[in-house]
Structures are given as structure tokens and as C-alpha cells.
C-alpha positions in Angstrom: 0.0 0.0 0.0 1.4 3.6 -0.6 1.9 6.5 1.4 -0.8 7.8 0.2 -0.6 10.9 3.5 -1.2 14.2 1.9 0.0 17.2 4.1 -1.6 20.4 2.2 -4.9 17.9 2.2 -4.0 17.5 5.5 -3.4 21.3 7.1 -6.6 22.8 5.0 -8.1 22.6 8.4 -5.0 23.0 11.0 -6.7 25.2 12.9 -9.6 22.8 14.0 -7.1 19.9 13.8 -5.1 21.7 16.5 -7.7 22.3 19.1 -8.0 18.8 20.8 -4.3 18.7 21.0 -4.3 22.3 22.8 -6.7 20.3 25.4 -5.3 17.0 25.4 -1.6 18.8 25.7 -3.0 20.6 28.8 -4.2 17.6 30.7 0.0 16.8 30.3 2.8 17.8 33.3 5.6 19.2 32.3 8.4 16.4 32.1 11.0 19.1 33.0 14.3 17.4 31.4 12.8 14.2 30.4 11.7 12.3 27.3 9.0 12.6 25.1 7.5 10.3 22.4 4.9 12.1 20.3 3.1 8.7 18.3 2.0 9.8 14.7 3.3 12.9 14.8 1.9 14.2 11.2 4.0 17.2 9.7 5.7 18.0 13.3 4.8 21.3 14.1 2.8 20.5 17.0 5.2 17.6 17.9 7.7 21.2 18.1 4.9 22.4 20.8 4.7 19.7 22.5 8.8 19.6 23.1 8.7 22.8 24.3 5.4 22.4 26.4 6.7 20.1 28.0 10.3 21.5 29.1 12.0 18.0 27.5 15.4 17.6 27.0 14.3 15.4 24.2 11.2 14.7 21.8 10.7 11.7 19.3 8.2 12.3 16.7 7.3 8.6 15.2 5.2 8.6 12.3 5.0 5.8 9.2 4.2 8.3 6.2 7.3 9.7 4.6 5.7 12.6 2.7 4.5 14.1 6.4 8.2 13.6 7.8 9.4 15.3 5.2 7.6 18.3 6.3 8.3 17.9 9.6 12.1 17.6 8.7 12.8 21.5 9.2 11.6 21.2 13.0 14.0 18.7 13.7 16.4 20.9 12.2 15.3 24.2 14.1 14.9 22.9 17.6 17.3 21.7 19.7 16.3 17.7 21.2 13.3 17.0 18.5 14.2 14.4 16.2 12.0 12.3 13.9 12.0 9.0 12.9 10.0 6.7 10.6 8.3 3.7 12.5 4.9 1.7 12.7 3.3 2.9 16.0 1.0 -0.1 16.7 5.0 -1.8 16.8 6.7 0.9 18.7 8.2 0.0 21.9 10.9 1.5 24.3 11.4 2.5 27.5 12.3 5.0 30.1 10.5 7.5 28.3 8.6 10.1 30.4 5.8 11.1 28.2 4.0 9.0 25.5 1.7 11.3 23.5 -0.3 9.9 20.7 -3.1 12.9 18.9 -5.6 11.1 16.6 -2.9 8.5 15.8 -4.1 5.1 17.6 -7.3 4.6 16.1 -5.3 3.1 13.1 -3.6 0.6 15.8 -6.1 -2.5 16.4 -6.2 -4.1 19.8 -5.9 -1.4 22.1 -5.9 -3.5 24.9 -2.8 -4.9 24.1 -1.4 -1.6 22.6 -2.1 0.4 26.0 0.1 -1.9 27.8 2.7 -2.0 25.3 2.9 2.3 25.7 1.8 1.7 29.3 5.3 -0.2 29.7 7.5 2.0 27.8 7.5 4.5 30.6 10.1 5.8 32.9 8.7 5.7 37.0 6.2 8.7 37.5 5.7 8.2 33.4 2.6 9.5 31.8 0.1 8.4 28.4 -1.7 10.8 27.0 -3.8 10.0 24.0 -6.5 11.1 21.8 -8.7 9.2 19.4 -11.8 10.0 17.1 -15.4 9.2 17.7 -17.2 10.4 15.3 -17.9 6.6 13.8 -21.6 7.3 14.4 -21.6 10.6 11.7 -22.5 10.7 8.3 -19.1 11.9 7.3 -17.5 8.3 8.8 -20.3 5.7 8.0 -21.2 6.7 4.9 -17.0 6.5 4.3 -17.5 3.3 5.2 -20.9 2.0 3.4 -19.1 3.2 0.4 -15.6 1.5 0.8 -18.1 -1.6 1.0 -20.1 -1.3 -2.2 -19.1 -3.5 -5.0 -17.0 -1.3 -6.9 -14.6 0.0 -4.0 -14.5 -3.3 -2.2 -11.4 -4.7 -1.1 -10.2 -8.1 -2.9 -11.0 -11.4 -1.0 -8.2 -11.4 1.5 -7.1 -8.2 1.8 -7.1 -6.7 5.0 -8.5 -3.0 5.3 -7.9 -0.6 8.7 -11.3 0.0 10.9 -10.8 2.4 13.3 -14.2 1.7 14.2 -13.8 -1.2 15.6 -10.3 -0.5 17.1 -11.9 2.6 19.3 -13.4 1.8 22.6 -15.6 3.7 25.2 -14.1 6.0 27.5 -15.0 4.1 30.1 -13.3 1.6 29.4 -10.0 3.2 28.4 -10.4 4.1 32.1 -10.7 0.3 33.3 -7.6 -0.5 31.1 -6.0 2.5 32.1 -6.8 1.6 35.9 -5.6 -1.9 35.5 -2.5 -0.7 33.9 -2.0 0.6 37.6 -2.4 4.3 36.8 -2.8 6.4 39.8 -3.9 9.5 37.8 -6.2 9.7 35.3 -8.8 11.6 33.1 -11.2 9.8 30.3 -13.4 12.1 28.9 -15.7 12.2 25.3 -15.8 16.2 23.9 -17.6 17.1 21.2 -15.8 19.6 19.0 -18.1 22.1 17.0 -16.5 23.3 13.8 -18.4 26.0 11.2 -17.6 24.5 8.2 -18.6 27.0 4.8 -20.9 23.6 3.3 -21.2 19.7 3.5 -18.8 19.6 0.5 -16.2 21.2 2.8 -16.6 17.8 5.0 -15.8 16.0 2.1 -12.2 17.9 2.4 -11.8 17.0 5.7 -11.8 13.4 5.7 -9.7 13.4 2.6 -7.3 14.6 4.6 -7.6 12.1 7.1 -10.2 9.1 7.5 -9.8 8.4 3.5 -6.1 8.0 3.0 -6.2 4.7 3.3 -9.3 4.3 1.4 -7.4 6.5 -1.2 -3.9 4.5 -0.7 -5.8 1.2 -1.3 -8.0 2.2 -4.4 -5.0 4.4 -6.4 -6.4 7.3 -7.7 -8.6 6.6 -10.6 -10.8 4.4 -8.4 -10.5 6.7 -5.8 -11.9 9.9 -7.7 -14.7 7.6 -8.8 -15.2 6.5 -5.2 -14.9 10.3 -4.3 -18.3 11.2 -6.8 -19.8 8.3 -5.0 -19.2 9.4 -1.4 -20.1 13.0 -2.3 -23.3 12.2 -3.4 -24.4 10.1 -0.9 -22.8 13.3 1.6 -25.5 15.5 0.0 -28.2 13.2 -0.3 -27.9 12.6 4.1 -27.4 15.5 5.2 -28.5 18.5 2.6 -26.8 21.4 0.7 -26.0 23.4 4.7 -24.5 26.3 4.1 -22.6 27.1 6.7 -22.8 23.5 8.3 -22.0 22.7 11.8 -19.8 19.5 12.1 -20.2 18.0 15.7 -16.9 15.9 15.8 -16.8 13.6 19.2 -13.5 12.7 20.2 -12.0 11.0 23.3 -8.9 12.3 25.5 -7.5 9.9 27.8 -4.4 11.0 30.5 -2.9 8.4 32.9 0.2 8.8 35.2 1.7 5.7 36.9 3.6 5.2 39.7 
């Protein structure tokens, strides 16, 4: 499968991208000196933020797409202890690292059971996860995503395996259970809605190019993919109406854990 990661596609909506790292970021301490893993890291400029938020003395930004390191490349270059690296985060594994910080990057991981623990014990004493993970399977924009990918046309082969975040995300309560079990002595799980004024439905269809359709998009090339494109579109439309402006309720969940 290519890379099929498209950073301008991407940053179109930085802005609204940005705000539940601001809050997940805030639920962080400062590591003062330590190390930081930041899991999916994207183009880097908020992995840059995060460094500095923080007070580390160093910051690893992980993230399997090569065009998106490449943009993130110059950050490495301008600030002192961030580095990046290329790496599959439902493999990554280390240790004595102070701060594992993963923003809309694990709902491409299945097993999150076994994935918490993994990060859980990659943790220095005193360590602290902090994650955040879409939940927006329920909305038009993701199930009709889906529903298409299914239809006959954009189906995958017999065999081939296919990423559902949908089934990889669980409840927040029980990222509290695992989180609890894990022996956290700290924690917050919480589901937030984010509200963003979007100028029309078609400008949803630009979102989740950016983001839930790259693999969709990575899977089907890009003849298929335009075609699957006029197919999701329509069926867009035909759900929810030409709104113009249209308010897109995104639910997302933000999980923190220290242990001792």
C-alpha cells in the first residue's frame, strides 16, 4: 500500500485539527528534562509544541508516512532535542520514556488492549500516556466513508485486509478500566464534542480526505479513488442537505494516565 498521507490535504483545516491537542496537551505535566515520544506525529509542528510544552530535553516524533516527515524535517532541524524518525506505532516499543503522547494516531492501531500496555510499559517511574482518538464513527461523514468503501465497486479483494478504526476505538470508560488496570494512579477519560463552522457539506468532504480516507485513497489508487470520491459525495449531500454554513459536531475522546 502507498503513502498515500497528503500534508496540504492535511493542514486545510489545521486550525480545527489543533484544538483537541491544545486540550489533550493541557491535561499533560511538564516532564522538566525528560523524554517525550509524540506517536503519529503528522507534519511535526505541533510535535515542536509539544517539546517545548513540556520543558523536554528530548522529543521523538514517530510517524509511518514519509511525505509528512518530510515536512516535519525543518523542525528537527530548528529545535534543539526533537528528532524524527519513521516507524509503525502499533510496533513501537521502548522505554524510560517520560511522556507518550499519541493525537488522533491510535485509532489506526487495532487491539488497544494490548497496545495500551505496550505504551503503558515504555514508561520511565512517575511516566505519563496521553492520547486522543476519534469518535465520530456514528456521523454521516465516517459511516457513509465506510458503506461506500463496502459497495461493490470499491470493495477490497478477498483477503485483503483494510484498517477499521471503528472497531479499534473503545468507550471512554473503558479506556479508564484498562487505564486503571495498567496501575495508573492518575487519570482523566473524557468524550468532547468539537463544534467546527464548516462553509458547506462539500467542505466535509475535504476534511476526511485529509484524514479518515487516505487509506481508502492509498488502497483504491487514484482513478478508483476519484470515482469513489463522486460516490461518497453524493451520498454526503443526499444525508445531510446542501447546509451552508454546516455545523460539524466531531466527538473525540482524551485519555491521560500517570503511573507510579
Amino acid at each position: 500500500m502507498s503513502d498515500a498521507w497528503d500534508p496540504a490535504q492535511y493542514q486545510r483545516f489545521a486550525a480545527e485539527r489543533r484544538q483537541p491537542f491544545d486540550d489533550l496537551r493541557s491535561m499533560c505535566m511538564p516532564v522538566n528534562g525528560g523524554r517525550v515520544v509524540d506517536l503519529g506525529c503528522g507534519t511535526g509542528e505541533l510535535t515542536a509544541e509539544l517539546h517545548r510544552g513540556m520543558a523536554a530535553a528530548e522529543t521523538i516524533g514517530v510517524d509511518r508516512s514519509e511525505a509528512m516527515l518530510t515536512e516535519a524535517a525543518r523542525f528537527g532541524e530548528e529545535v534543539p532535542g526533537l528528532r524524527f524518525e519513521l516507524g509503525d506505532i502499533g510496533e513501537w516499543a521502548s522505554s524510560g520514556i517520560d511522556l507518550v503522547f499519541a493525537n488522533a494516531s491510535l485509532h489506526w492501531v487495532p487491539g488497544h488492549e494490548t497496545l495500551l500496555a505496550r505504551l503503558r510499559f515504555s514508561l520511565a517511574p512517575g511516566g505519563q500516556l496521553a492520547f486522543q482518538v476519534p469518535a465520530a464513527f456514528g456521523h454521516p461523514s465516517h459511516f457513509l466513508a465506510a458503506a461506500v468503501a463496502a459497495e461493490r465497486e470499491f470493495a477490497p479483494s478477498p483477503g485483503e485486509t483494510t484498517a477499521d478504526p471503528a472497531a479499534a476505538v473503545l468507550t471512554p470508560a473503558r479506556y479508564a478500566e484498562l487505564l486503571y488496570a495498567l496501575g495508573a494512579v492518575q487519570q482523566s477519560a473524557r468524550l468532547q464534542v468539537y463544534g467546527h463552522v464548516l462553509p458547506s457539506v462539500e467542505s466535509v468532504v475535504e476534511w476526511v480526505r485529509g484524514s479518515t480516507l487516505t487509506p481508502i485513497r492509498a488502497r483504491l489508487g487514484e482513478e478508483r479513488f476519484e470515482a469513489y470520491l463522486v460516490r461518497y459525495r453524493e451520498r454526503l449531500l443526499a444525508e445531510l442537505g446542501q447546509q451552508r454554513p454546516y455545523f460539524y459536531a466531531f466527538s473525540r475522546i482524551l485519555c491521560w494516565a500517570r503511573f507510579p
